[in-house]
N, C-alpha and C positions, 0 to 999 in steps of 0.2 A: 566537515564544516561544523561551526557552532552554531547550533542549531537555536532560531529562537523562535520562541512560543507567542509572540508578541500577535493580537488580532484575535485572540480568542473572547467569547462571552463568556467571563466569569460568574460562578455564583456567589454568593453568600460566604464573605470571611470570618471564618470560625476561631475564637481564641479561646472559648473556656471549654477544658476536655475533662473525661473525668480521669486522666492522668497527668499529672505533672511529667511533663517529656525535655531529657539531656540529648543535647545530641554532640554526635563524636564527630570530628570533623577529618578523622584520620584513623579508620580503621583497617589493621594489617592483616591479610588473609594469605598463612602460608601453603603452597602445595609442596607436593612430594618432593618435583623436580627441583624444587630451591625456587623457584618462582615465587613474588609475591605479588600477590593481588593486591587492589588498594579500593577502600571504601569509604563511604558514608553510610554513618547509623542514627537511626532514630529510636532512643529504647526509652521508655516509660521508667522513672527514677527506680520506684520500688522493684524493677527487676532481677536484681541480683539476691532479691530475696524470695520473689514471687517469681518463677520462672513464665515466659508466654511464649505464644507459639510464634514463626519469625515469618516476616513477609519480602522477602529477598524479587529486586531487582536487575538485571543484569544485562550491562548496554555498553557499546564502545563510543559513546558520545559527551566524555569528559562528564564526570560530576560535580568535579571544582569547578568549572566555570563555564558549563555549555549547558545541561538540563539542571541547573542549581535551583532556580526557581522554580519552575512548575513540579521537580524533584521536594521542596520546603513543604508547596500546598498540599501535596499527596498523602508523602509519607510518615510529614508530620500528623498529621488527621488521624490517618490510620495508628499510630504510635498513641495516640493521645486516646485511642479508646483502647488499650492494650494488646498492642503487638509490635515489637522487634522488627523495627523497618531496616534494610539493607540494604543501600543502589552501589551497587556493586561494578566496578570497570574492568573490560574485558580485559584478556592479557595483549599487551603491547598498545593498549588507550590509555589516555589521560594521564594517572598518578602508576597507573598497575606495568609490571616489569613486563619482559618477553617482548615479543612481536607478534605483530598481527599479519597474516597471511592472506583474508578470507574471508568472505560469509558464513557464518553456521557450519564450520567446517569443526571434525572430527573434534579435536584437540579446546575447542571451544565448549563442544560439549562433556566431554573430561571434564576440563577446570570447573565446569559448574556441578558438575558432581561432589568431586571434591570440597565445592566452596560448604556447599550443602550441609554434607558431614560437619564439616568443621564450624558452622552456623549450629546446628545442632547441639554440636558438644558443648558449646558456651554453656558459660552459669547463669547469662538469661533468658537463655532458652528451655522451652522447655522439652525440646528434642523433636516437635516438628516443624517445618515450613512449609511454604508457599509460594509462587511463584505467581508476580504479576507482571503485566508489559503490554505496550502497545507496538508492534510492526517488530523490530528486529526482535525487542525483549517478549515480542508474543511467539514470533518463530522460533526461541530457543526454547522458552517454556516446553511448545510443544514437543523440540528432539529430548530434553534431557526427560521431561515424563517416559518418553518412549524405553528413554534406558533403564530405565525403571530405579534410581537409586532409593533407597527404605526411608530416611527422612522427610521426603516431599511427600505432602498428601493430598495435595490436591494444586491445582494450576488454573488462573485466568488469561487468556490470551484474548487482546485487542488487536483488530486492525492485521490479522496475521495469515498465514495458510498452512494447507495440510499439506501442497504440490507447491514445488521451489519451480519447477516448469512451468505448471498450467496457468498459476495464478501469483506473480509474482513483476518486480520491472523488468524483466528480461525479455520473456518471448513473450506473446497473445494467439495462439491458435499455430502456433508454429509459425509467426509471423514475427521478425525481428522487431521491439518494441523502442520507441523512442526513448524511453526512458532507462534504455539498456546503457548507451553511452552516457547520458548525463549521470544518471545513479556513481558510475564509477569514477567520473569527474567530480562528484561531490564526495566521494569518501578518498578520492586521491588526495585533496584539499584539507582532509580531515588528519590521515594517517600519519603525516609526517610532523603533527603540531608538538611540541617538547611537554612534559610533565613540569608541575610547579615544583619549584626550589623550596618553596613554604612547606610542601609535602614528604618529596622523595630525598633534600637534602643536595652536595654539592654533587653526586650522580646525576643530578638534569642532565647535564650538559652528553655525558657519554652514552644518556637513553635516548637524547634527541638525536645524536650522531647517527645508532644502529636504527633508529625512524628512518633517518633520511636516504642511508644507504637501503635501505629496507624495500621503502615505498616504489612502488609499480603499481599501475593503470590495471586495476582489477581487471577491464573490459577485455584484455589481452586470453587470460584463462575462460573468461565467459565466451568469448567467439570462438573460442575451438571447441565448444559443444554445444553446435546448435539442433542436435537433437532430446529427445527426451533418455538423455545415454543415465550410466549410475553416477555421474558427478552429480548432477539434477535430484537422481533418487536419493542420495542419501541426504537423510533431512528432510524425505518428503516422508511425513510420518503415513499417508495415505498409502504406503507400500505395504504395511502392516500395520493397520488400527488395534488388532490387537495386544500389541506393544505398550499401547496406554491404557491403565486399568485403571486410574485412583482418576476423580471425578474433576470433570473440566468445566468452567464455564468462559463459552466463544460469544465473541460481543466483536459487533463491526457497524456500520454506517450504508446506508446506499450508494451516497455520495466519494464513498472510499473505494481503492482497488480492489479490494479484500475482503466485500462482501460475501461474495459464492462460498468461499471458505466454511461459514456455517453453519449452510444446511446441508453441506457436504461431511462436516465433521460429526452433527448431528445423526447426519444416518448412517455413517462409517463406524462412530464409537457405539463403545456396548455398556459400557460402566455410567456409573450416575453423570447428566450433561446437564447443560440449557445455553441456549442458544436469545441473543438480543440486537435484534437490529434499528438502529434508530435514523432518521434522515442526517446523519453527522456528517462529517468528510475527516480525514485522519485522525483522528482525534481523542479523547480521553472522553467520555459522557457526561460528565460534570462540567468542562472546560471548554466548548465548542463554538465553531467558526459557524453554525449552523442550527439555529434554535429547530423544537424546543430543547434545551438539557435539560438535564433532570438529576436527581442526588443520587450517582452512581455509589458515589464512596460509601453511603448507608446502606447498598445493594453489596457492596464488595464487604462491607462488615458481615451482614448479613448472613452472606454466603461463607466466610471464615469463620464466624461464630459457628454456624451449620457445621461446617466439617474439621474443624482446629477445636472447638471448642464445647462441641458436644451438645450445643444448645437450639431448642425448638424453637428457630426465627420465622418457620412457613415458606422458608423461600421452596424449598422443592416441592410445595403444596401447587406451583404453579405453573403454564404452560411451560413445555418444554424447547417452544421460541414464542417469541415475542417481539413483532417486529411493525415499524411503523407504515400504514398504509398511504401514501401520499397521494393526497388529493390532485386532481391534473392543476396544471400552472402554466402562466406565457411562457415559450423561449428567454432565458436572462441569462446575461455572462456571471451571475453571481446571484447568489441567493441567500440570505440572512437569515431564512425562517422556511420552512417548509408545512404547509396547513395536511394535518391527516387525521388519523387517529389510532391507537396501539390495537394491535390483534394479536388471539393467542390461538397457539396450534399445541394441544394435549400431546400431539406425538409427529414425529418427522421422519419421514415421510409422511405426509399426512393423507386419509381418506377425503377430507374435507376439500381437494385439491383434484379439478379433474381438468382434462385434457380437450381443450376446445381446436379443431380444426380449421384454419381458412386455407381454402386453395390460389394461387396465384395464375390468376387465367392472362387468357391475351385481354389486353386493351387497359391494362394497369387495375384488373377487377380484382380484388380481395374478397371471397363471397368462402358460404360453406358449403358450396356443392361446386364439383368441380368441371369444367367443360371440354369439349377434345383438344386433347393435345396439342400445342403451335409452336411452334422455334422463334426464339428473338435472339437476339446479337447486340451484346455490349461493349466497347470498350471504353474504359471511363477516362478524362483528361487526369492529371496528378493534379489538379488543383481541388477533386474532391478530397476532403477533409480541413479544408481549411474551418472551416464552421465546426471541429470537431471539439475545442478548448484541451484540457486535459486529459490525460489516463488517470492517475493518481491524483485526486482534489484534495489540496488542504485547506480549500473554503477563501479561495485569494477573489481578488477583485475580477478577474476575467480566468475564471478557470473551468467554467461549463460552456457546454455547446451554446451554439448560437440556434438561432430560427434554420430550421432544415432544409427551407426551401433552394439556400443556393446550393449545398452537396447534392439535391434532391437532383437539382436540373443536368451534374454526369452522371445519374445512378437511371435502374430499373427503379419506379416507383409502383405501388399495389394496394388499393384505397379500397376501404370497404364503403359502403352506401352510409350514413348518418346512425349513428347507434337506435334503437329504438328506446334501449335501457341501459344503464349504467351496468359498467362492468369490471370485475375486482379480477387482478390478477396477482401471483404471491410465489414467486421459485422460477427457475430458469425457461424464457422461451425455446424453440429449435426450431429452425428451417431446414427444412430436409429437402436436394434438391437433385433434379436432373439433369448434368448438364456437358457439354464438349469445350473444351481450347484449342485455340490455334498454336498454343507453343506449349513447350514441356512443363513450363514451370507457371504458374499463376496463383492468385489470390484471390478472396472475395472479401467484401462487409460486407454486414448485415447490420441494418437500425430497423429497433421497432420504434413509431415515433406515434405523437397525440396530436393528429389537427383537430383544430379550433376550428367554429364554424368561419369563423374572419379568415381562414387558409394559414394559422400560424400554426410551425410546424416545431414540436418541442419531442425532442431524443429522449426515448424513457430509458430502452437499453440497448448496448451494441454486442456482436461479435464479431470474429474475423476469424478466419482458417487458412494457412498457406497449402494451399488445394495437394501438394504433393505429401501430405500430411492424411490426408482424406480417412488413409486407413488406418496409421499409427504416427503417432509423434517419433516414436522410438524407430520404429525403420521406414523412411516416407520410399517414395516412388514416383519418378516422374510422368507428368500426364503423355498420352501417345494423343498426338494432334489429331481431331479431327473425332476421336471415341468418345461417347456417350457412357460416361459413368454416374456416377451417385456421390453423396455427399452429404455430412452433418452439421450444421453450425450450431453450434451450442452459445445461445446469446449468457449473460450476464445476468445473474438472479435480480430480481425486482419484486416490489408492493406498488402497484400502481390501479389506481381509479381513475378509470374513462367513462368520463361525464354521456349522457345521454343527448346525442345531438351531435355528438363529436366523433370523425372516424379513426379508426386502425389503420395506419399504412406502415408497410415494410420498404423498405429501401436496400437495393443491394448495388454495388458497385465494385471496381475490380482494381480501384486504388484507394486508398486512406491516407494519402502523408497528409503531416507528419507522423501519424500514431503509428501508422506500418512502412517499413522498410522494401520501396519497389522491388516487384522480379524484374529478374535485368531487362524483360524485354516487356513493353503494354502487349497484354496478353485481349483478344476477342474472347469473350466467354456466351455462348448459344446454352440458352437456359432450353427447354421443353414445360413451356404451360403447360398446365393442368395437370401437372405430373409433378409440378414442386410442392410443397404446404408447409405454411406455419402452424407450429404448437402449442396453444399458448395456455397454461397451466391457471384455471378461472377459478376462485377461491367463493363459495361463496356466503357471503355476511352471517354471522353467528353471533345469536343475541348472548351469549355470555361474554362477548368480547365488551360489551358497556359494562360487564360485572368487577372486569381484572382491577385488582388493587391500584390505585393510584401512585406513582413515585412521587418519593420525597423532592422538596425544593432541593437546587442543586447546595451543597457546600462547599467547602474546602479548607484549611489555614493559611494563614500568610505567607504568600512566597517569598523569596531571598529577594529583596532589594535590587533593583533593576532602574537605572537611568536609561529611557530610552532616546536619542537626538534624531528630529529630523535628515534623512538622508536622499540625496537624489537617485533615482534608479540609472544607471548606462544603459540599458536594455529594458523599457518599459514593455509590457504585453502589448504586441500588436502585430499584425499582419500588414502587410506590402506586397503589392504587385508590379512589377514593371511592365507595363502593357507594350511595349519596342522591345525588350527581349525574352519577354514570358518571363522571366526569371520571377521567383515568390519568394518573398519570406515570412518565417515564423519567430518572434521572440518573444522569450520566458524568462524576467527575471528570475533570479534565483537567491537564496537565501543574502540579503542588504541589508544591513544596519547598522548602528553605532551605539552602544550604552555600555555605561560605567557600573560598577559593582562595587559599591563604597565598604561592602562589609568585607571583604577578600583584597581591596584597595588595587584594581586591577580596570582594564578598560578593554572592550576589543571592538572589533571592527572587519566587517565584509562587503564583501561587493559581486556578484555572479550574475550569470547569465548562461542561456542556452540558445541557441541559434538552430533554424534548419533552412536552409534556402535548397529549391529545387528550380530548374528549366521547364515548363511546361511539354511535353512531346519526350522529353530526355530524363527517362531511370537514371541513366547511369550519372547523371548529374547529381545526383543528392547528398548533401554533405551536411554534416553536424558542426556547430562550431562551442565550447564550450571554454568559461574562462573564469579563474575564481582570485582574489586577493584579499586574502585575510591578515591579519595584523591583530596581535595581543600585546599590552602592555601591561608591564610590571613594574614596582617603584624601580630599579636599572635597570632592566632591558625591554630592549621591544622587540619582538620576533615577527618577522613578515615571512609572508607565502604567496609566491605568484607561479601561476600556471595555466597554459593555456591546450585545449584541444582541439581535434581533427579529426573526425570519420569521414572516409569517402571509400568511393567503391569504383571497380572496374566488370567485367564481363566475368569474370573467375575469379574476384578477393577483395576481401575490405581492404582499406587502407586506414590503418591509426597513426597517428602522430600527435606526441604529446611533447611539452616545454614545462621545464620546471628551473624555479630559481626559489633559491630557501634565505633569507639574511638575518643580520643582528646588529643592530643600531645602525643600522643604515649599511654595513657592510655585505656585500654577496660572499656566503659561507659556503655555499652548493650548489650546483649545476646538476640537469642530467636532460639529454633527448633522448626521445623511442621515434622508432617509426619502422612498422614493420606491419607487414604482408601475414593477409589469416585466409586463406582458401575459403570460398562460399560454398553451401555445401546443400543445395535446391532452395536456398532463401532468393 
């Protein structure tokens, strides 16, 4: 998909730099294999004379005409205070030859080694780089550090992870994640688009061909490992942190997937770090759907000046995270602005971080002494998580939970008495529990949530465990009905302040759609009171945190030229119930719009959506529907892409089916169906 950036809060456009900056609109990066890569550059004029250090990009989401804009505001900036910016197309995207196969796979991180090198060698370089990205360009950063090529000195990853497993669209606790199928329906959309004729020359046409024969439904390779097997591991650089020596700096959002990421990277790496987490949702820190931003891009110089360029900026004079504490807030499907304030942790794991106790008794009490032991029995309806909004937020109009109280009414709920005093909490909760199923296979969430004295119930963070996972992701085990085992949930890192006045409650239930994927049968789960307890990591207040340096207002340069036209949604966000057949649904637009590119003289257009309807009483009913039609236009031709998806599932195996139609001025030039059977494997 062509991704567009359209809804962010911009800052401040910046035009006077202190370099005069050309930029290339067509740069050729060869590898070994005869492959050529294809780029955009941003090099400060006097380069060729003054070599600098290079700031390399590297993303399969077209630079010609899919991140071309918010790609202008970046890298021009960074170019214009001396640095060789690079956004670089992966092989088999956009303008760059080969094919693409893959996420983060092997051959991906090759080519970026290579590119590397050969970024280096330039006469405007001065023979080292850097690596910046946000979510996939954060996740390669981290593998090609790991392989350590001698050019790279250092890496910034956004929005990204150390575990392609634990923290990523695919799974959530070992629990099949919604975002597993759409993710692959949005790069199915993506893979098969053709290279510009203005770039690669009269070869478009035989590079679109080997696309289209090419292209297959990632989700097919991802459902055949639904464990945490070595497809998963490689790329998860958390196998070995030793692997990265040269210094990182990890930056993420609350409001993103991929937050946990880095206090995990944090206390995994050894070499020079810092860690910043801000109330964002996917986003760049300068550029956000989610105030406040702040002037990342003078923090990324910063830190490049620091390690490219030798020079004492004071960035490592400062906490080793730094991350924002968000003050409590009503339940809203959207939020624009987040009120808190920055804290800094000298070291991460941090001392400053201790470990508060509440036990979950009978009678829904949350207290910190625990009482004798009592057995409850839950089975949740599938309609708890409808109130859940997104997994991955990019800051849309309805993409956070709603008020908790309707998931609350299928869940175990566990309320503490009114705070007496406010309370700061900063790193991963856990619920550790006791508990039996009635069937082999089952599930749980977990939400910590902030009631209001008024009863509104606002999700600070969740997690979820697919219970036959309990001991390993890597080899699960099914539950023996009826035994009383143990069990860990590890929730979702969080900054959160709970006002005084206001209780703690945990919520647990034993469905989640859409976020998780039903076990084939509603499983009973028999907790044992006073034998469960929540963790919850209590941070508390450090008057140096009023001392941290203040960020710069946000900036940036002028991005590339962008018409954007009003567009209707097919699939606006919303929920449906059919109360005569239970049936539910959930709908997520997905990437919609229309805008013209006057500079590149080109027009595109999309239109998506995600679907999930499920039966109330009936797992095996749940089905994804997912649909995308894109269209580019070029002074002759217009190339369209329609495709539609299918997940469903039976007692023993998903069922995918997918539709693809490719055309060219209106004519249909390609066909292809899938639909084929993936054995379940204790999901």
């Amino acid at each position: 998909m062509i991704v567009q950036q359209g809804g962010a809060l911009m800052g401040r456009i910046r035009t006077d730099f202190p370099h005069p900056v050309r930029v290339v609109e067509d740069l050729k990066v060869p590898l070994a294999d005869g492959t050529v890569l294809a780029a955009r550059a941003w090099l400060p004029e006097d380069a060729n004379h003054t070599p600098v250090p290079a700031i390399l990009e590297y993303l399969p989401y077209r630079k010609r005409d899919g991140t071309r804009g918010r790609d202008d505001a970046m890298h021009h900036y960074l170019a214009g205070h001396g640095y060789a910016c690079i956004r670089l197309d992966i092989r088999g995207s956009g303008d760059s030859e080969g094919l693409i196969d893959d996420e983060y796979t092997v051959q991906e991180q090759l080519d970026g080694c290579e590119a590397i090198a050969w970024i280096a060698d330039q006469p405007w370089c001065d023979g080292g780089v850097t690596i910046i990205g946000i979510s996939w360009g954060g996740f390669n950063g981290l593998q090609i550090a790991a392989r350590q090529p001698p050019a790279l000195k250092t890496i910034i990853t956004v929005g990204s992870t150390d575990d392609r497993y634990a923290t990523d669209v695919h799974w959530i606790g070992g629990c099949l994640s919604k975002d597993n199928f759409d993710w692959s329906s949005t790069m199915f959309a993506h893979n098969d688009l053709p290279p510009d004729p203005a770039i690669v020359g009269e070869k478009w046409r035989a590079m679109w061909q080997e696309r289209m024969e090419h292209n297959r439904p990632w989700i097919l390779p991802w459902l055949t490992h639904q464990r945490r097997d070595e497809y998963w591991k490689q790329g998860s650089v958390c196998e070995d942190f030793a692997r990265i020596t040269i210094p990182v700096y990890a930056v993420s959002g609350w409001a993103d997937n991929y937050s946990e990421a880095v206090p995990r990277l944090l206390a995994g790496l050894k070499g020079p770090r810092l860690g910043l987490i801000g109330p964002w949702a996917h986003s760049y820190p300068y550029d956000v759907t989610v105030e406040p931003a702040i002037g990342w891009l003078q923090d990324v110089l910063r830190w490049c000046d620091h390690w490219m360029k030798q020079r004492d900026t004071g960035i490592m004079n400062e906490p080793m995270l730094r991350a924002w504490m968000q003050e409590s807030a009503p339940p809203q499907t959207c939020y624009r602005e987040r009120a808190g304030r920055w804290v800094g942790e000298a070291q991460w794991p941090s001392a400053n971080i201790k470990t508060q106790t509440f036990h979950l008794n009978h009678g829904g009490k949350l207290t910190t002494q625990p009482e004798p032991p009592r057995k409850i029995s839950l089975c949740s309806p599938l309609w708890v998580g409808l109130a859940a909004g997104e997994v991955g937020r990019y800051g849309g109009e309805a993409d956070w939970p709603i008020d908790q109280r309707e998931d609350d009414a299928g869940s175990f709920v566990f309320v503490t008495d009114p705070l007496r005093e406010r309370l700061e909490i900063l790193g991963a909760p856990q619920l550790k529990i006791h508990f039996a199923a009635d069937k082999p296979q089952a599930l749980i969430s977990v939400r910590l949530n902030d009631v209001a004295p008024n009863g509104a119930s606002t999700r600070v963070t969740v997690g979820l465990l697919n219970l036959t996972h309990r001991e390993s992701h890597e080899h699960p085990t099914p539950l023996t009905p009826g035994e009383t085992t143990a069990a860990t949930v590890e929730l979702d890192d969080i900054a959160h302040a709970f006002p005084a006045g206001h209780r703690i409650a945990v919520s647990v239930s034993t469905t989640y759609w859409p976020i998780a994927w039903p076990s084939p049968e509603l499983a009973t789960l028999t907790l044992d009171c006073g034998l469960c307890k929540l963790e919850l990591p209590v941070r508390t207040p450090h008057p140096k945190d009023s001392e941290l340096r203040p960020f710069d207002p946000p900036e940036q340069a002028k991005p590339a030229p962008s018409i954007y036209h009003d567009v209707e949604k097919s699939h606006p966000r919303r929920v449906t119930r059919d109360l005569l057949s239970g049936k539910m649904t959930v709908d997520f637009p997905r990437w919609t719009y229309r805008k013209d590119m006057p500079d590149i003289g080109q027009q595109q257009a999309s239109s998506g959506f995600a679907r999930y309807e499920i039966i109330d009483g009936e797992p095996l009913s749940a089905t994804i529907i997912t649909g995308y039609e894109v269209e580019l236009k070029r002074p002759d031709t217009t190339i369209t892409h329609k495709s539609t998806g299918r997940m469903t599932c039976d007692a023993t195996h998903f069922i995918i089916e997918m539709d693809l139609a490719l055309g060219e001025n209106g004519q249909t030039v390609f066909e292809r169906r899938w639909h084929e059977r993936i054995r379940r494997d204790m999901v």
